[in-house]
C-alpha positions as CSV (number, residue, x, y, z in Angstrom):
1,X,5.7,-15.3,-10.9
2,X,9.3,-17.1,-10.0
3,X,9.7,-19.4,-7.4
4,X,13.1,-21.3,-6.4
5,X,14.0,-20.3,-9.8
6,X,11.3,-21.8,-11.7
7,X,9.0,-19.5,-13.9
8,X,5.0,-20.2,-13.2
9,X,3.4,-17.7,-15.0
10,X,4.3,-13.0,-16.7
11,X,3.2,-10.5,-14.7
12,X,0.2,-9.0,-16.6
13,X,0.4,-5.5,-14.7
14,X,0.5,-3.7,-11.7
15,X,-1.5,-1.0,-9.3
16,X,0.9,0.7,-6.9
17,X,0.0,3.2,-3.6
18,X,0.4,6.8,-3.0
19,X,-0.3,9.4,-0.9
20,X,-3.2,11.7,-1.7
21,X,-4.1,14.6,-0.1
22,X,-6.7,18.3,-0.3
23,X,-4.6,21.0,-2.1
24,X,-7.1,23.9,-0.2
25,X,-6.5,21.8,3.7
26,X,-3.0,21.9,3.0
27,X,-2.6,25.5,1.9
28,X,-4.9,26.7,5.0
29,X,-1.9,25.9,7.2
30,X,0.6,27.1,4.5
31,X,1.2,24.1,2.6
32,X,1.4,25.0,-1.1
33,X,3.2,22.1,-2.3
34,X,3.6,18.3,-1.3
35,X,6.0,17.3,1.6
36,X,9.6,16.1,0.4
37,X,10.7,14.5,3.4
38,X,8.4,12.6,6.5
39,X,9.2,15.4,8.9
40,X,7.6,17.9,6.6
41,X,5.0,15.7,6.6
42,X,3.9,15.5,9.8
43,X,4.7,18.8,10.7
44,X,1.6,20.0,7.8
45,X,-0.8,16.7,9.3
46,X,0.2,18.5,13.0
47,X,-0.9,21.9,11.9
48,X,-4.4,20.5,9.9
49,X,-4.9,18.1,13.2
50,X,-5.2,21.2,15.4
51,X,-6.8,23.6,13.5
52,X,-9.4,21.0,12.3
53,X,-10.3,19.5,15.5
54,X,-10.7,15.9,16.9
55,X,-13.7,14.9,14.5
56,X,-11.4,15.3,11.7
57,X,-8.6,13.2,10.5
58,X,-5.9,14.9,9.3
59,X,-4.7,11.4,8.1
60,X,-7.8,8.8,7.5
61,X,-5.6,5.7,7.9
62,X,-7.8,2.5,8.1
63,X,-6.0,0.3,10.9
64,X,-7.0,-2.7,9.6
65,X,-5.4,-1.7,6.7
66,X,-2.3,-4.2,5.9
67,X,-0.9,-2.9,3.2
68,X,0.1,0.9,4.8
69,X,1.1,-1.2,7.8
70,X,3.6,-3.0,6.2
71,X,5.6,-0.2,4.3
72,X,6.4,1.1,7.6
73,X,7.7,-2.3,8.6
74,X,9.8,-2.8,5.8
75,X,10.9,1.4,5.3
76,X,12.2,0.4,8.9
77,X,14.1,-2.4,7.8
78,X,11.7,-5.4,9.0
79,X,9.7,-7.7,7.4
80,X,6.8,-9.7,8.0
81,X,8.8,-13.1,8.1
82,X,12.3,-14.4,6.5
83,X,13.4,-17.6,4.9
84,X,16.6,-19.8,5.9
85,X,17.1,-23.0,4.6
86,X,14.1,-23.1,3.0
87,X,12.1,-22.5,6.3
88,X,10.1,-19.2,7.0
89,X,10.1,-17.8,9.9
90,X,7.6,-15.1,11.0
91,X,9.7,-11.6,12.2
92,X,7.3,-8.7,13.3
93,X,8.6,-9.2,16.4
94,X,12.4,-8.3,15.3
95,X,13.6,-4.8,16.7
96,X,13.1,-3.5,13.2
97,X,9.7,-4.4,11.9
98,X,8.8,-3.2,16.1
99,X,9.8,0.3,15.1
100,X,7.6,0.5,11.9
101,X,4.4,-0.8,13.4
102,X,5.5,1.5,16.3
103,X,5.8,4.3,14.1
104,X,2.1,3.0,12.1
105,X,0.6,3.8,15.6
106,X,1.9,6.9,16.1
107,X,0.1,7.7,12.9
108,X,-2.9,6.3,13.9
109,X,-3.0,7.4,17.4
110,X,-2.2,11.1,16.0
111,X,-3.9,11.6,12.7
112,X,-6.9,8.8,12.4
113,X,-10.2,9.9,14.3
114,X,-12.7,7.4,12.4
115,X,-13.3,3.8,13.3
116,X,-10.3,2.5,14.6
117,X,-11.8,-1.0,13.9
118,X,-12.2,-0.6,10.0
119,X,-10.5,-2.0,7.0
120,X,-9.8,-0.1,3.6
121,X,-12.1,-1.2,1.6
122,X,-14.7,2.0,1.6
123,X,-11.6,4.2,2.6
124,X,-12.6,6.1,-0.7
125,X,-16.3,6.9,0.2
126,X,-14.9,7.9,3.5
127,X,-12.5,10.5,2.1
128,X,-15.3,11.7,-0.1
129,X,-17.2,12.8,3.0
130,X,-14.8,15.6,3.4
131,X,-13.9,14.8,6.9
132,X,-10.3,14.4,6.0
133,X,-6.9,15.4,4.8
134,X,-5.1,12.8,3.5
135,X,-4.9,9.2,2.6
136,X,-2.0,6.3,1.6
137,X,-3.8,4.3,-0.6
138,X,-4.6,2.8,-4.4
139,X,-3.3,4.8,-6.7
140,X,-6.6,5.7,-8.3
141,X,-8.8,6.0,-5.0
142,X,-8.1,9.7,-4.7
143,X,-9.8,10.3,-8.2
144,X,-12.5,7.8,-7.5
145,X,-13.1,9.8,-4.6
146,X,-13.6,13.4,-6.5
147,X,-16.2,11.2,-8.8
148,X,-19.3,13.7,-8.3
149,X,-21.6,10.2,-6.9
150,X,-18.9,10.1,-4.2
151,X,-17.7,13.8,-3.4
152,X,-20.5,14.6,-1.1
153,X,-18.0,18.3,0.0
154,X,-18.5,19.4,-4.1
155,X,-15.0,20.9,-3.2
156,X,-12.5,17.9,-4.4
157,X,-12.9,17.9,-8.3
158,X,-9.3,19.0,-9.2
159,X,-8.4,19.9,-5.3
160,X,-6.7,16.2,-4.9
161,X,-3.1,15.7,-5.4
162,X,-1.0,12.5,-5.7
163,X,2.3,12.5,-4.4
164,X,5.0,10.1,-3.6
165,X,5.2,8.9,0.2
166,X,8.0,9.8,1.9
167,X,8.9,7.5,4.2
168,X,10.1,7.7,8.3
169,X,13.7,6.7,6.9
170,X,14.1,9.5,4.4
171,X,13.9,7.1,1.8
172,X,10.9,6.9,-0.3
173,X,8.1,4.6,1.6
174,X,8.0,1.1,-0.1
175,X,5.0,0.2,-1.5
176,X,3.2,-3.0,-2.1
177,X,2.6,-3.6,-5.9
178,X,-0.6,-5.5,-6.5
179,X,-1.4,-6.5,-9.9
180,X,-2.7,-9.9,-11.8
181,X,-1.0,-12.2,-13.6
182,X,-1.2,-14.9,-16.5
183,X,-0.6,-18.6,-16.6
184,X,-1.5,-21.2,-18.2
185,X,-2.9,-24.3,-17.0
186,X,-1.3,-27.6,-16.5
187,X,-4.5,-29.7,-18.2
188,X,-5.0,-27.3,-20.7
189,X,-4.8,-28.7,-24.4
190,X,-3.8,-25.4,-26.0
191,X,-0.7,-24.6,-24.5
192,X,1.5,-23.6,-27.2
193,X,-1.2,-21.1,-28.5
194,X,-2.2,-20.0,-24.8
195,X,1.6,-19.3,-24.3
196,X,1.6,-17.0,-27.8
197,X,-1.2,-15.3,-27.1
198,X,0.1,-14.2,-23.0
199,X,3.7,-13.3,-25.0
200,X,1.7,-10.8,-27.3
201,X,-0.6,-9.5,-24.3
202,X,3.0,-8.9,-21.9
203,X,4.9,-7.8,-24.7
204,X,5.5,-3.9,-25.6
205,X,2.6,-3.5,-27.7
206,X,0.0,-4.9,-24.9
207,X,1.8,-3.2,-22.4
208,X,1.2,0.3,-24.0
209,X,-2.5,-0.2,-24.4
210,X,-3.0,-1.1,-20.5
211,X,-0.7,1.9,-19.7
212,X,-2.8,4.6,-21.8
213,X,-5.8,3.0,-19.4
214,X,-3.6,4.4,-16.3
215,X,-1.9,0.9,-15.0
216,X,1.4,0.5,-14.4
217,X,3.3,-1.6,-16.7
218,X,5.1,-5.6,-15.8
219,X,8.4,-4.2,-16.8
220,X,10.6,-1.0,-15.9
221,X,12.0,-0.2,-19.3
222,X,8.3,0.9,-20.0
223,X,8.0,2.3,-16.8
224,X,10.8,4.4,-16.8
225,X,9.0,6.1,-19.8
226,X,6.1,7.4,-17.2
227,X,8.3,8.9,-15.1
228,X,8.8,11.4,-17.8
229,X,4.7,12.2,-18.2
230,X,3.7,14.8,-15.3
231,X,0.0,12.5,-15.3
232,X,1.9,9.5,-14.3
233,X,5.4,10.4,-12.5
234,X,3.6,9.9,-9.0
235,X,2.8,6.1,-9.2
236,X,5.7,5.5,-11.3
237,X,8.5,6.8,-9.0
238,X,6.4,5.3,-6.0
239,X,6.2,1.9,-7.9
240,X,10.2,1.7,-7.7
241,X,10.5,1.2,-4.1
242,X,8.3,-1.8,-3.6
243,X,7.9,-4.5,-1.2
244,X,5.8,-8.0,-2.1
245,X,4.2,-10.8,0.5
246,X,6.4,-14.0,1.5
247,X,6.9,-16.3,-1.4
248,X,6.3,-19.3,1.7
249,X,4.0,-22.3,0.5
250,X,1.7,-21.5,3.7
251,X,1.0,-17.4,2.6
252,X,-2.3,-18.0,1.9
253,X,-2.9,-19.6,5.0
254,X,-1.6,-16.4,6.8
255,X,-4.1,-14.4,4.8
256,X,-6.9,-16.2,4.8
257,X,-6.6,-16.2,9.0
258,X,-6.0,-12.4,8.6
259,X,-3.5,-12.5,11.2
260,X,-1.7,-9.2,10.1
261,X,-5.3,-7.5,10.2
262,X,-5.8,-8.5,13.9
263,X,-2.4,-7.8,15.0
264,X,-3.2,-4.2,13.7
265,X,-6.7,-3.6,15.4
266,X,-5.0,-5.0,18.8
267,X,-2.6,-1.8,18.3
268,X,-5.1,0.2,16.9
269,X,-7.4,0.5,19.2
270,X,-5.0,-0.4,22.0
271,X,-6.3,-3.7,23.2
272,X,-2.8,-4.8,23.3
273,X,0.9,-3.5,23.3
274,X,2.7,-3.5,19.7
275,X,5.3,-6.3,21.4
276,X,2.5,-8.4,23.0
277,X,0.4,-8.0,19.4
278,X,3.5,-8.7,17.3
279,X,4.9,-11.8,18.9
280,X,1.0,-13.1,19.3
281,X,1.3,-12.1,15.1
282,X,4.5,-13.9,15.0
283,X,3.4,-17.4,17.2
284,X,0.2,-17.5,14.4
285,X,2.2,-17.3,11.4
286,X,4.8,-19.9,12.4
287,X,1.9,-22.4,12.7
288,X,1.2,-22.5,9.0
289,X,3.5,-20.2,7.0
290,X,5.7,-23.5,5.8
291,X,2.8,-25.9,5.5
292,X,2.3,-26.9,1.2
């Protein structure tokens, strides 16, 4: 809620990503607790992708899917664009962010046997059919998931597990923090008591009431504090290596054209070469990522 230094508007909380996966798919190849590192990872998805079979996905991993995309560009050391001079410049293209959407392909390519054309937006029902292993999503899909009205297996009350995504550098993976936030108006004619009432909704005492309601906090004093609960040390640790959109005056332009979603079916489905779909991605975003 800062830009060029200038405060717009508190942070009311946020919703963080994690990986999720089935306790009794993961012990069937001798899994028994969640991977530390990326390697271990994939090793376990390698051993569930075999013995379950090509109509499986040992990894449901929507390709449209933006958000998963991204974390491997930036646990690679990319980024979708950077700003010199006050100008943005779009950067999918660079070596680095190449090598995470190189790597999100792999992943796709290896572990994702659905529709190679979706989004995320039903990723939950879809785990709820049981046809898969794993997901890197919302923090609270994986319980939404287990809900009886979407667990059409009967088998995933209490048999999904959170855990924190390692990432392909053998850091954690960064995650995007989505959340909402409070401002108030320019016209309004209550701004003094619109301004008290956000300070007592951010401050420690609101905080603690949208915490016990399973969001994470605006601040990490109070998160720190959920590291230390077993019921909330997987969102919280994943929460602390995070990564956030461009703060360019065009972003909204670049979303509303979904540029990053078609960049990612092109390599998805393999219409087109990560380079070829990345500097395509790259050419779009230029156009209107510095237009106000």
């Amino acid at each position: 809620m800062t830009y060029e230094d200038k405060t717009y508007g508190v942070p009311y909380y946020a919703g963080g990503r994690v990986a999720n996966w089935r306790k009794d798919v993961a012990a069937s190849v001798g899994a028994k607790t969640p991977p530390k590192t990326y390697q271990e990872l994939t090793a376990t998805l390698d051993k569930i992708q075999k013995k379950q079979g090509d109509k499986f996905s040992a990894w449901y991993q929507p390709t449209r899917d933006w958000y998963a995309a991204m974390s491997f560009v930036y646990d690679a050391g990319g980024a979708i664009a950077t700003e010199s001079g006050g100008q943005w410049k779009a950067s999918l293209s660079s070596p680095e962010s190449l090598k995470g959407l190189k790597e999100f392909k792999n992943v796709v390519d290896s572990y994702m046997h659905g529709d190679k054309t979706k989004d995320e937006s039903d990723r939950y029902i879809v785990y709820g059919q049981g046809k898969s292993a794993m997901i890197f999503a919302a923090a609270w899909e994986g319980a939404t998931s287990e809900d009886p009205k979407n667990d059409k297996t009967g088998k995933l009350k209490g048999n999904l597990e959170n855990f924190v995504m390692p990432g392909p550098s053998g850091k954690n993976m960064p995650v995007f923090l989505g959340g909402s936030d409070l401002a108030v108006p320019v016209k309004s004619d209550a701004q003094a008591l619109a301004a008290e009432w956000i300070n007592a909704f951010t401050g420690s005492s609101g905080q603690k009431g949208l915490m016990a309601k399973g969001n994470l906090p605006n601040n990490k004093t109070d998160l720190a504090t959920l590291k230390n609960d077993p019921a909330t040390a997987v969102p919280a640790t994943a929460a602390e290596s995070n990564w956030f959109v461009p703060m360019a005056p065009g972003w909204g332009q670049v979303e509303k054209a979904q540029i990053l979603q078609t960049m990612l079916q092109s390599i998805g489905t393999g219409k087109k070469s990560v380079e070829a779909a990345a500097n395509e991605a790259d050419a779009a975003i230029d156009k209107v990522i510095n237009t106000k």
